[in-house]
SETIDO-455523 format. One line per 10 residues: number of its first residue (from 1); their letters; for each residue x, y, z of C-alpha. Coordinates in nm, 4 decimals, decimal comma. Example, Ala and Ser with C-alpha at 12.3 -4.5 7.8 and 13.67 -1.06 7.14 Angstrom:
2
1	as	1,2300 -0,4500 0,7800 ~ 1,3670 -0,1060 0,7140
This chain:
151
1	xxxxxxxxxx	-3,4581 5,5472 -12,4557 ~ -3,6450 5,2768 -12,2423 ~ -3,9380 5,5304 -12,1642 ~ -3,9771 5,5180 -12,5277 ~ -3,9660 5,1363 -12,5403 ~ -4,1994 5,0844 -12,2337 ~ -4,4707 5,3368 -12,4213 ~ -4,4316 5,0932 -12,6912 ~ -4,4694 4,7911 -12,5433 ~ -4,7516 4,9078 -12,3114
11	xxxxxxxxxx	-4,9550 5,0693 -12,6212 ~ -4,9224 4,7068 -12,8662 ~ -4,8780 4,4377 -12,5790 ~ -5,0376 4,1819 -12,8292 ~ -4,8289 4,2922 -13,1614 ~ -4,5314 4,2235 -12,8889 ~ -4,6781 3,8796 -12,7669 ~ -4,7506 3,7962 -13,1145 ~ -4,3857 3,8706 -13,2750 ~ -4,2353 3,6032 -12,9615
21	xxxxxxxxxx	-4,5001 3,3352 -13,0678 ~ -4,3552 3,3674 -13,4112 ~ -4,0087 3,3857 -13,3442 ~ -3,9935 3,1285 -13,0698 ~ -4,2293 2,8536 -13,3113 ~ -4,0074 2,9275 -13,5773 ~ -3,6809 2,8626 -13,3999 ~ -3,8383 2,5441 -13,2947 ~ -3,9493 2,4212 -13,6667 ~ -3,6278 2,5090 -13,7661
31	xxxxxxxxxx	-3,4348 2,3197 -13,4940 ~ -3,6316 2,0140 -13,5844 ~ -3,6134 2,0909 -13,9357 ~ -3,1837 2,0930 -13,9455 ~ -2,9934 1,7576 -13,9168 ~ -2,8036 1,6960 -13,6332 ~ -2,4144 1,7681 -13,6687 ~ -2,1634 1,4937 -13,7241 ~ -2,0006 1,3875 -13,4162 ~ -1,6670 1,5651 -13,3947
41	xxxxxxxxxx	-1,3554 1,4222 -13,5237 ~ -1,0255 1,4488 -13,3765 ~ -0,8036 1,3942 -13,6787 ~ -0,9619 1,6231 -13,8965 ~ -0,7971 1,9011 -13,6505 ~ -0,4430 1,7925 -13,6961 ~ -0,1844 1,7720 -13,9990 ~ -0,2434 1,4295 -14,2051 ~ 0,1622 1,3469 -14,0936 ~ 0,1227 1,4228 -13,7919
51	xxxxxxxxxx	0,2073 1,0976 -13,5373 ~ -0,1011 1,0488 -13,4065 ~ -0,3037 1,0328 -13,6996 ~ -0,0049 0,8090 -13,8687 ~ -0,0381 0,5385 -13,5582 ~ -0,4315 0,5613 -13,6075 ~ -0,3569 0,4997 -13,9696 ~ -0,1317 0,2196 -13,8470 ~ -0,3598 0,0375 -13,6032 ~ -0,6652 0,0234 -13,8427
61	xxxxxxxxxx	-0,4682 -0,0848 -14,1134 ~ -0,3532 -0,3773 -13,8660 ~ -0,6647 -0,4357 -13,7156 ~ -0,9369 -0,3103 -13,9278 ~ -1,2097 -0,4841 -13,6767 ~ -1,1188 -0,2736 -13,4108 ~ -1,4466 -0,0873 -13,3230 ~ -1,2705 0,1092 -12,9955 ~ -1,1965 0,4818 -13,0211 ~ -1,0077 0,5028 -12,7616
71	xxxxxxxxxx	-0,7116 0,3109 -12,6674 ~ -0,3840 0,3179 -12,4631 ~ -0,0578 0,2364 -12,6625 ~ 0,2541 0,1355 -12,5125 ~ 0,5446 0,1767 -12,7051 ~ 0,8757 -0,0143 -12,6394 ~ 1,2214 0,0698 -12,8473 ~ 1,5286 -0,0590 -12,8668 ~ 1,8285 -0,0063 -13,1038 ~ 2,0035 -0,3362 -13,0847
81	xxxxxxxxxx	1,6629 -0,4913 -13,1573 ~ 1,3872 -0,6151 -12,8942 ~ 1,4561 -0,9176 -12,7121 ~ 1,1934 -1,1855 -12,5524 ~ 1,1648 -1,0150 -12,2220 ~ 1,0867 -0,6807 -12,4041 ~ 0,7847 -0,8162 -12,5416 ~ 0,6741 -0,9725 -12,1890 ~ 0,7030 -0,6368 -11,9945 ~ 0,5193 -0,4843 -12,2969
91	xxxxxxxxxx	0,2476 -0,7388 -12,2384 ~ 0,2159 -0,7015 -11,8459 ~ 0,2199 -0,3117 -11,8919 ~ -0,0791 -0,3341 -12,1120 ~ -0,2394 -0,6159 -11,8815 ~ -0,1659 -0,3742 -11,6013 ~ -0,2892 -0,0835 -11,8028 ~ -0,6278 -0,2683 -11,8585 ~ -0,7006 -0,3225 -11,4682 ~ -0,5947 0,0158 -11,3966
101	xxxxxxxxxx	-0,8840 0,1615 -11,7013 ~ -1,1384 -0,1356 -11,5360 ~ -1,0692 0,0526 -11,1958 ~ -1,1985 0,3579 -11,3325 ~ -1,5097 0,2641 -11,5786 ~ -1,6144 -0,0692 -11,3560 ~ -1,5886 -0,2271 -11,6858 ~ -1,2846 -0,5554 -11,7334 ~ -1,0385 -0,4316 -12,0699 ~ -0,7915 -0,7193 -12,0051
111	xxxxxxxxxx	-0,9957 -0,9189 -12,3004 ~ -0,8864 -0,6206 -12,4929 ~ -0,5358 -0,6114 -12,4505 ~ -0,2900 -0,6819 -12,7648 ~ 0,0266 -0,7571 -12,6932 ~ 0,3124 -0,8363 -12,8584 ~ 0,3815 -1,1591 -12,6538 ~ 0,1168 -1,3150 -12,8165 ~ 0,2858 -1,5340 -13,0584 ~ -0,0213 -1,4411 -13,3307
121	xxxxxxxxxx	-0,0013 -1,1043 -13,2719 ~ 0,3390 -1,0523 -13,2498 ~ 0,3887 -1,0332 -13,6597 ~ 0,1667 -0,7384 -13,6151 ~ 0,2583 -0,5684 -13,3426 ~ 0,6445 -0,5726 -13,3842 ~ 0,8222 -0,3815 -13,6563 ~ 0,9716 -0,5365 -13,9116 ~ 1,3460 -0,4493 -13,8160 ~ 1,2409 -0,6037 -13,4761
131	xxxxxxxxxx	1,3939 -0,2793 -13,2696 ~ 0,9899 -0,1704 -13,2137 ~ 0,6601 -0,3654 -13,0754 ~ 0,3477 -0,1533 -12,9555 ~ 0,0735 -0,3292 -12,7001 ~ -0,2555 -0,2117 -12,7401 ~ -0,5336 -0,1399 -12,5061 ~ -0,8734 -0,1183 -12,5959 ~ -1,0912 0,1001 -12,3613 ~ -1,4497 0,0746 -12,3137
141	xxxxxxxxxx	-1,5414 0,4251 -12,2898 ~ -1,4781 0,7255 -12,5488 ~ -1,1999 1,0138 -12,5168 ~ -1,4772 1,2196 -12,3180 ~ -1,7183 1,0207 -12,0965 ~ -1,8932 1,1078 -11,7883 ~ -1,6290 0,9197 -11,5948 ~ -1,3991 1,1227 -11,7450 ~ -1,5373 1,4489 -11,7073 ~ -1,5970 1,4114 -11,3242
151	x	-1,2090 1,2314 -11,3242
């Protein structure tokens, strides 16, 4: 089978050259022809109820300015209700939280912290029934980053 192939080749060596030039400058029109894909999107893989996408939901309905993708959320409960000092540990957990990401990506998240012991933010950030508060931290870098990858 490849003595046959090698007779062919060797007998049209510029039919062969010529079918490569064609196939490799049309692959190449076409690639620039094509639009790039949309970046991927990490909700569209998961059920609509599912809790992540309902706390994404949640956050940009809250803060519809955000422009950060990725974020830690801290997440204090309580069923006799939160009381003052809850809402101080959630706010040095996502203080702390924000030096620990700065550690990693060099770049200072504490001006991105939202906490709950912020009295402006605290209508926000603490259900309604009072028993729940989240803290937000805003991180500089996406989910996947070069930091991340060599992490």
């Amino acid at each position: 089978m490849f003595a046959k192939l090698g007779q062919l080749i060797a007998r049209r060596p510029g039919t062969l050259i010529a079918v490569w030039v064609l196939v490799i400058g049309g692959s190449a029109l076409w690639a620039f022809r094509t639009e790039s894909p949309p970046p991927p999107k990490t909700d569209s893989l998961l059920p609509a109820d599912c809790a992540y996408n309902r706390a994404v939901e949640m956050i940009h309905r809250e803060f519809p300015d955000l422009a950060a993708r990725s974020r830690v959320v801290i997440v204090g409960y309580r069923d006799t209700g939160l009381e003052p000092g809850d809402l101080t540990w959630l706010g040095t957990a996502a203080r702390q939280a924000a030096k620990a990401a700065a550690s990693v990506t060099g770049v200072d998240s504490s001006e991105h912290v939202l906490s709950p012991d912020v009295p402006y933010l605290k209508p926000r950030l603490v259900s309604p029934d009072g028993q729940a508060a989240m803290a937000l931290v805003n991180l500089p870098t996406n989910f996947i980053s070069p930091i991340t990858a060599q992490a």
